[in-house]
C-alpha positions as CSV (number, residue, x, y, z in Angstrom):
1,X,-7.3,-11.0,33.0
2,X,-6.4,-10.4,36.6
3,X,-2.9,-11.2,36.2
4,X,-2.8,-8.4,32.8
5,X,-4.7,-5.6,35.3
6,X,-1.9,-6.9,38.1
7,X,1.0,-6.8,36.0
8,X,0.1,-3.4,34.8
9,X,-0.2,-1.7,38.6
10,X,3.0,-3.6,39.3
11,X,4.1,-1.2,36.2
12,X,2.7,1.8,37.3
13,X,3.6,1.6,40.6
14,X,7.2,0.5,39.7
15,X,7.1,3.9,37.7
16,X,5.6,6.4,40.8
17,X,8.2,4.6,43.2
18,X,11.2,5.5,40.9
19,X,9.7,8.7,40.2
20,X,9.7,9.7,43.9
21,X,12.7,8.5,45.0
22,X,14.1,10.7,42.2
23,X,12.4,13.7,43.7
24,X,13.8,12.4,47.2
25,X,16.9,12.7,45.6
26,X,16.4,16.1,44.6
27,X,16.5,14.5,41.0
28,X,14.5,17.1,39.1
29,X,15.0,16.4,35.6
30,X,15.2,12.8,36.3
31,X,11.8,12.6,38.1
32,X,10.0,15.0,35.2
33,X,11.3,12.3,32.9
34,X,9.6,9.4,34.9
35,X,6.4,11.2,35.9
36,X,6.2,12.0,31.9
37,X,6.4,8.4,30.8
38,X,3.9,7.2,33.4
39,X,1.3,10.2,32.5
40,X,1.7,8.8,28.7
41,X,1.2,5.0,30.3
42,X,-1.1,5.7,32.4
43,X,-3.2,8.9,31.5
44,X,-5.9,10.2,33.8
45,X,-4.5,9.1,37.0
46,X,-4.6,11.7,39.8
47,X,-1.7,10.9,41.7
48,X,0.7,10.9,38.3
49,X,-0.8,14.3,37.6
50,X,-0.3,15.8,40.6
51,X,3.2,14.5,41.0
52,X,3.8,15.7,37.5
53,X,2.1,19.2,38.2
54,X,4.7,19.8,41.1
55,X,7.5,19.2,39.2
56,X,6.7,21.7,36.6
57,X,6.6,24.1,39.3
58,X,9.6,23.4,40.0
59,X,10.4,23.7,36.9
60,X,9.0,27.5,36.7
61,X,6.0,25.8,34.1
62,X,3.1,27.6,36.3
63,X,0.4,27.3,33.7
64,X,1.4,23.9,32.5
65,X,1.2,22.9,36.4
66,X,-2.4,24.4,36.7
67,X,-3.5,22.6,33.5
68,X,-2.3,19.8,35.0
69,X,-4.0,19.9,38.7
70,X,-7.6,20.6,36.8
71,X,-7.5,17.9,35.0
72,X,-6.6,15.4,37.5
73,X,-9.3,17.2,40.2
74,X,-11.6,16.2,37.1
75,X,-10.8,12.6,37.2
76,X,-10.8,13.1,41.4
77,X,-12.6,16.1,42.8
78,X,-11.7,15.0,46.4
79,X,-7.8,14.4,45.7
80,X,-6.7,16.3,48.8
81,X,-2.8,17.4,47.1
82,X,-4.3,18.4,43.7
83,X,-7.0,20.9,45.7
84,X,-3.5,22.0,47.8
85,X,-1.9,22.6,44.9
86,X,-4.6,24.3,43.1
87,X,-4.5,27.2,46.1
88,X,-1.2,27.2,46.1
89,X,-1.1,28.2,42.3
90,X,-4.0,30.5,42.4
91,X,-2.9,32.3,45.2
92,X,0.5,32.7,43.8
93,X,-0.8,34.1,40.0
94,X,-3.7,36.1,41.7
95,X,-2.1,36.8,45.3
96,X,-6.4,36.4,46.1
97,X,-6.6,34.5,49.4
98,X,-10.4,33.9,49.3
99,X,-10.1,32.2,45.8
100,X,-7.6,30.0,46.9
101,X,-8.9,29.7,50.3
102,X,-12.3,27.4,48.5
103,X,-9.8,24.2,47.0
104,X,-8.6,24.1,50.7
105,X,-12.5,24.2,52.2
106,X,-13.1,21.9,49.4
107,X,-10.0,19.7,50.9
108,X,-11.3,19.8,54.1
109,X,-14.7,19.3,53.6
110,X,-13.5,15.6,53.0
111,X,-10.5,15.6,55.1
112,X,-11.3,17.2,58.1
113,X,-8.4,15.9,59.9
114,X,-6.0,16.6,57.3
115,X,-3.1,18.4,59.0
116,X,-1.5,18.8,55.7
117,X,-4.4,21.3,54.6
118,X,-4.0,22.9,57.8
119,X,-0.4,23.7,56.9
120,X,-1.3,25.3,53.6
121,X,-3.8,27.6,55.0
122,X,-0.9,28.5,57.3
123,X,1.5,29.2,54.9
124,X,-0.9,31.4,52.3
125,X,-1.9,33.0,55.8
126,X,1.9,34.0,57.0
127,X,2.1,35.1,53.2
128,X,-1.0,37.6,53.6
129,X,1.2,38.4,56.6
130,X,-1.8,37.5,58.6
131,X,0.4,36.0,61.2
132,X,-1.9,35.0,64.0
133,X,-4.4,33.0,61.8
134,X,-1.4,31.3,60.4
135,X,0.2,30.4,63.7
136,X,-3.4,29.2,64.7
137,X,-3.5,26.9,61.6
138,X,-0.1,25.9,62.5
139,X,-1.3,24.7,66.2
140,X,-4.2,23.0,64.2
141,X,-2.0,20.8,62.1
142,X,0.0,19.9,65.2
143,X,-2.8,18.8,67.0
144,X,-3.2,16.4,64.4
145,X,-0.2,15.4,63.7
146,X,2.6,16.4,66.7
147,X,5.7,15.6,64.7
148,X,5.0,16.8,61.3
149,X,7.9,18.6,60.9
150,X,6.4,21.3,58.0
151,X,4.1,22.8,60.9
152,X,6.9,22.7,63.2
153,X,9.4,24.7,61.4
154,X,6.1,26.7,59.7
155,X,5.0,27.4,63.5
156,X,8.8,28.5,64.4
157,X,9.0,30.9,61.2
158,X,5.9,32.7,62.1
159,X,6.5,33.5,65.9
160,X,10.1,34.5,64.7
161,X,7.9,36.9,62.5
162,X,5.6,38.0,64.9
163,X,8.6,39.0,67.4
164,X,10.1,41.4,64.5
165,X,6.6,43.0,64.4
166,X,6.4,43.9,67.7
167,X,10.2,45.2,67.7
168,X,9.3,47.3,65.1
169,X,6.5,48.7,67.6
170,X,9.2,48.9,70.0
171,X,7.3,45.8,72.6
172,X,10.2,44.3,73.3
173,X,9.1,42.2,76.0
174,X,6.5,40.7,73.7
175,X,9.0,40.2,70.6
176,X,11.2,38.3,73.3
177,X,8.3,36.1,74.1
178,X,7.8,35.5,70.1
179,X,11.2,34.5,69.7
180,X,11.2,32.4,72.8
181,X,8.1,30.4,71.4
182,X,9.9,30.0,67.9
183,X,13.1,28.6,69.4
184,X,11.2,26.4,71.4
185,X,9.8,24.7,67.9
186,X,12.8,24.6,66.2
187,X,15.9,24.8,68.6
188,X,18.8,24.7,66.1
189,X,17.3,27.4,63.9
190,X,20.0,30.5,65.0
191,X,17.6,33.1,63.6
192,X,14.9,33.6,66.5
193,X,18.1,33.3,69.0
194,X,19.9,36.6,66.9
195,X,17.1,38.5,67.1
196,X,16.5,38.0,70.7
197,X,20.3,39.3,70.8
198,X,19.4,41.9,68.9
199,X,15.9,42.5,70.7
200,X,18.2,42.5,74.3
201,X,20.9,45.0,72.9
202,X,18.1,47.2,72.1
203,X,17.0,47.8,75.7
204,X,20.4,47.1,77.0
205,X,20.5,44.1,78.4
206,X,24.1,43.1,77.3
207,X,24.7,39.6,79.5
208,X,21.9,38.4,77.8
209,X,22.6,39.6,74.4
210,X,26.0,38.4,74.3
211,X,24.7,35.3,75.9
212,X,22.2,34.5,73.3
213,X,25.2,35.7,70.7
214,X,27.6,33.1,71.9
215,X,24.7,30.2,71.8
216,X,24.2,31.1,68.0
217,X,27.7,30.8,67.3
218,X,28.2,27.0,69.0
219,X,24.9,26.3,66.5
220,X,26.5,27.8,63.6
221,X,30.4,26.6,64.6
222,X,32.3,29.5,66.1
223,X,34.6,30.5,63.2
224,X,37.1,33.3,63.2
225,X,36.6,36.1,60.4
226,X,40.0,36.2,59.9
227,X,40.7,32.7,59.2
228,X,37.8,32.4,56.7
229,X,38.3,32.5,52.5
230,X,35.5,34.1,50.8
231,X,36.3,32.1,47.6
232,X,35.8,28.7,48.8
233,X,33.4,29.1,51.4
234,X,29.4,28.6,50.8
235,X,27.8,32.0,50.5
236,X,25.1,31.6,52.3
237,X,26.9,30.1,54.9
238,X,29.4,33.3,55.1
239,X,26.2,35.6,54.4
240,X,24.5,34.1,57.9
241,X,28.0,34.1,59.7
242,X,28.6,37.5,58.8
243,X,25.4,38.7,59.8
244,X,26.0,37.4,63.5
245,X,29.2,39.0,64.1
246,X,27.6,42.2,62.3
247,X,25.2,41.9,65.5
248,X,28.1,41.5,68.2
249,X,29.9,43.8,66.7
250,X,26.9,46.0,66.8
251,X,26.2,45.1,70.7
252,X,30.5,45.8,71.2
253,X,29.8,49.5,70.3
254,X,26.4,50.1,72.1
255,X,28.5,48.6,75.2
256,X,31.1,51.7,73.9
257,X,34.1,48.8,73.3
258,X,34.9,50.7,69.7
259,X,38.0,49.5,69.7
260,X,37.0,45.7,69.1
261,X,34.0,46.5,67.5
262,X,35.8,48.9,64.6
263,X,38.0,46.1,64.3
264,X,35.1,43.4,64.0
265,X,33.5,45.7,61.4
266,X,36.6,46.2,59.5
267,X,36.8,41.9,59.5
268,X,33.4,42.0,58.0
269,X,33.9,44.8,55.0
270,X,36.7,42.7,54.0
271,X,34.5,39.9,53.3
272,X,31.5,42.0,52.3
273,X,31.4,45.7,51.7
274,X,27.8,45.6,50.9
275,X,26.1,44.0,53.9
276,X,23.2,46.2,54.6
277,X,23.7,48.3,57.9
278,X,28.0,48.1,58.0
279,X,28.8,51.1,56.2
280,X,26.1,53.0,58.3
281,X,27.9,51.7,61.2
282,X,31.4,52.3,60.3
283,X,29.8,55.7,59.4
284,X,29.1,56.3,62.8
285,X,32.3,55.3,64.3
286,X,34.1,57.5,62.0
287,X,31.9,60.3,63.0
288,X,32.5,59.6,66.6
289,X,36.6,59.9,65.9
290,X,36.0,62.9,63.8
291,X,37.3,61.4,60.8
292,X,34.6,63.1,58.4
293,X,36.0,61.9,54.7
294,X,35.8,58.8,56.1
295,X,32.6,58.8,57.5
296,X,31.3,60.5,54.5
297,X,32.5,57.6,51.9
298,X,31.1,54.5,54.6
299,X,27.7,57.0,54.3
300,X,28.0,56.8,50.7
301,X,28.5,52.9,50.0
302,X,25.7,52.7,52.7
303,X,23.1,53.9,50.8
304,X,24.2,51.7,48.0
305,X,22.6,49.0,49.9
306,X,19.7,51.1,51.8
307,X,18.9,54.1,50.0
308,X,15.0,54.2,51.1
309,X,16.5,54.6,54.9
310,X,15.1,57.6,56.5
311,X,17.9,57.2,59.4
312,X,20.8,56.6,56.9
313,X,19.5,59.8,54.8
314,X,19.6,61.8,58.4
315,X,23.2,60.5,59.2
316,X,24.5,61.4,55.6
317,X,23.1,64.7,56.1
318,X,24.8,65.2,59.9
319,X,28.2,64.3,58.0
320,X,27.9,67.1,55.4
321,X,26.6,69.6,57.8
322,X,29.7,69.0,59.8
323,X,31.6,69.1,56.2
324,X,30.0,72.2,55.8
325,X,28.8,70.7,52.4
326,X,24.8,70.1,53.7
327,X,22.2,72.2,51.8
328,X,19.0,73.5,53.6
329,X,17.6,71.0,55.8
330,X,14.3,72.4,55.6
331,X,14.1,73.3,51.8
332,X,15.4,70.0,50.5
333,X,15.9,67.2,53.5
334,X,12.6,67.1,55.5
335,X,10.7,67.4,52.8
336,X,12.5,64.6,51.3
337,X,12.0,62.2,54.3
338,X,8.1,63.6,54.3
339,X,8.1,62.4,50.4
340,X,9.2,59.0,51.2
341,X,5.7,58.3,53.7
342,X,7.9,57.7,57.3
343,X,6.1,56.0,60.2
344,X,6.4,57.8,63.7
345,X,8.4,55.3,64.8
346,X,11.3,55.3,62.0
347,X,11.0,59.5,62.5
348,X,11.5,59.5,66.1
349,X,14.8,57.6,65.6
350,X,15.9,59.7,63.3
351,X,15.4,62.7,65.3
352,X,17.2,61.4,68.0
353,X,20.0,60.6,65.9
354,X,20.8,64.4,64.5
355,X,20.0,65.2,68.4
356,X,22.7,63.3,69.4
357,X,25.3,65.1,67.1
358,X,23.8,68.0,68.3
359,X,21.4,69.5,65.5
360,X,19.1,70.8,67.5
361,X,16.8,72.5,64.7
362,X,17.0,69.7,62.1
363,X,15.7,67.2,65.1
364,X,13.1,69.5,66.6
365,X,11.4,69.8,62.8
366,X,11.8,65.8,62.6
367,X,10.3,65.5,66.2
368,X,7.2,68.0,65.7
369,X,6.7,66.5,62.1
370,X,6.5,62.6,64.1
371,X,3.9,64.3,66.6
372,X,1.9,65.5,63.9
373,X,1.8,61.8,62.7
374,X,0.1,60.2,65.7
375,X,0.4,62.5,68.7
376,X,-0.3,59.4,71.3
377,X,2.0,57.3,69.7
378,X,4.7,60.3,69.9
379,X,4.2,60.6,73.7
380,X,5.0,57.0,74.2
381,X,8.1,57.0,72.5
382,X,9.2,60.1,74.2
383,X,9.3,58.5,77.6
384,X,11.0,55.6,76.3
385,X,14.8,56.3,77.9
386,X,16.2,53.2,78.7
387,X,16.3,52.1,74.7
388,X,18.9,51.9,72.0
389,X,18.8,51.8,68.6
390,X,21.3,53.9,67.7
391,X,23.1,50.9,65.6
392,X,20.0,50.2,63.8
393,X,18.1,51.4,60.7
394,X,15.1,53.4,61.0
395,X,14.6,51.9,64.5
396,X,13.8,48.0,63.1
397,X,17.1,46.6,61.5
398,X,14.5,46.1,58.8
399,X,17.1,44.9,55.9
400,X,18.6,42.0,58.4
401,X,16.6,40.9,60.7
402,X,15.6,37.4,59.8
């Protein structure tokens, strides 16, 4: 009898083993196959359920997954992965934290040192964009478990996060220390080190943005544009070089080379006319050289890709009004910019942008229409004068930074 009840876990084990290496493998169908066969084997067995559960989210099966997970938690209330992947799934069909927050208290009611449950609360807590809770959890899991690399590149993701936020409330000093701390978990992730370039352009720093530029670059391999073939590269490779040299070529212009940076542009549009912010700046540059038909077609493709854009909405309307083909600000543009809810932030921008082509009405009804806003918050940002964000949109580079 022993020998039967060993022979069959030397069976079922056999089976998990295979099946997992197949998910290793990234073996999807494969793996669903195994985990099937074992589930009709060997019904009722947690560890086969969940594993099977997690494929058929993989598989886009969400209710099949959840039917799954219930009935193993049945055969094993305390199975730590099935209550993970219970939250996991009710957070994701109800977007409700506190309902999927109780499988995780019910994980860690039993596994109080489990730094995998401390990851998941993390994660749902950087997805309720609760970031400080989730980089809390983060430090949590760590303490448990210094090397688990999940919480590691979790912990990185979420100060990269946190830096954006503050950038977006113009603390730059703080979004540099958020980006410091997220490079310092993950060093050979380029994204924290492109915003810091970005961050650095922004008050001017230029050494130190083209610094930080040239560090990405030797992560990413330092390939010229003009060398590269759109149709046999990776796309997401191309997508993340392109969006570094959209950032140099970005700082080249604040630092007023437009020369190299129109030519780094150009590079760029012929290997993607739609990346969100390069029509808005080659927009700019053929403002600045009073080439207006130009300026007005970059303007055009530009909000294409960022039609929501208060700040690309304000430089359309500078190009027309030097076209002499604007309508009335006041009747139709402000009112359209008040329609679309603006922050004070994204409205002071844009009021300095028509004040530097020298619309002097248009900016004053943007500026007294920010004040109304949040009057404190207005007075800040006026005294702000060693800042650009001229090459931005709406003040945060919301559609690429990372």
């Amino acid at each position: 009898m022993d020998n039967i009840i060993s022979l069959k876990n030397y069976a079922k084990e056999s089976i998990i083993t295979k099946g997992n290496e197949a998910i290793y493998n990234n073996e999807i169908d494969k793996a669903l196959e195994l985990f099937e066969k074992a589930n009709e084997q060997f019904p009722n067995e947690s560890n086969i359920l969940y594993n099977l559960a997690a494929l058929y989210i993989e598989k886009g099966k969400t209710e099949e997954s959840e039917t799954l997970l219930r009935k193993a938690l049945e055969y094993d209330p305390n199975h730590i992965y099935t209550l993970i992947g219970l939250a996991n799934i009710i957070y994701y069909k109800t977007e409700n934290f506190k309902q999927a927050k109780i499988y995780l208290e019910l994980a860690l009611k039993n596994n109080s040192e489990s730094y995998e449950v401390y990851t998941s609360y993390a994660n749902l807590s950087m997805l309720e964009g609760d970031l400080i809770d989730s980089a809390n959890y983060f430090i949590k899991a760590l303490q448990i478990n210094p090397e688990y690399e999940t919480a590691l590149n979790g912990l990185s993701t979420t100060y990269n996060f946190l830096g954006i936020r503050f950038i977006k409330q113009h603390k730059f000093e703080k979004a540099l220390f958020y980006f410091k701390q997220s490079v310092s978990y993950n060093e050979e992730w380029f994204a924290p080190r492109l915003n810091m370039a970005r961050t650095f352009g922004f008050i001017k720093n230029y050494n130190k943005a083209f610094s930080m530029i040239h560090k990405v670059k030797s992560i990413l391999g330092d390939i010229s544009l003009d060398t590269i073939n759109k149709e046999t590269i990776e796309p997401e490779y191309l997508n993340v070089l392109l969006m570094v040299n959209i950032t140099e070529a970005k700082l080249l212009y604040q630092k007023k080379e437009i020369e190299q940076a129109s030519k780094r542009f150009k590079q760029i549009h012929r290997l993607n006319d739609l990346l969100p912010t390069l029509n808005y700046s080659l927009a700019l540059i053929s403002l600045d050289n009073n080439n207006l038909e130009s300026a007005r077609d970059y303007i055009k493709k530009e909000m294409e890709v960022t039609y929501n854009s208060i700040k690309v909405k304000a430089l359309r309307y500078i190009i027309h009004k030097k076209l002499n083909t604007a309508s009335s600000w006041k009747a139709i543009h402000l009112n359209i910019i008040k329609k679309s809810d603006p922050n004070t932030y994204k409205l002071f921008d844009s009021a300095l942008l028509l004040k530097r082509y020298n619309l002097e009405k248009e900016s004053n009804d943007l500026f007294k229409y920010a004040k109304q806003l949040n009057p404190a918050l207005f007075e800040e940002l006026a005294k702000e004068s060693e800042i650009d964000l001229l090459t931005s949109i709406s003040g945060d580079d919301n559609n690429t930074l990372i």
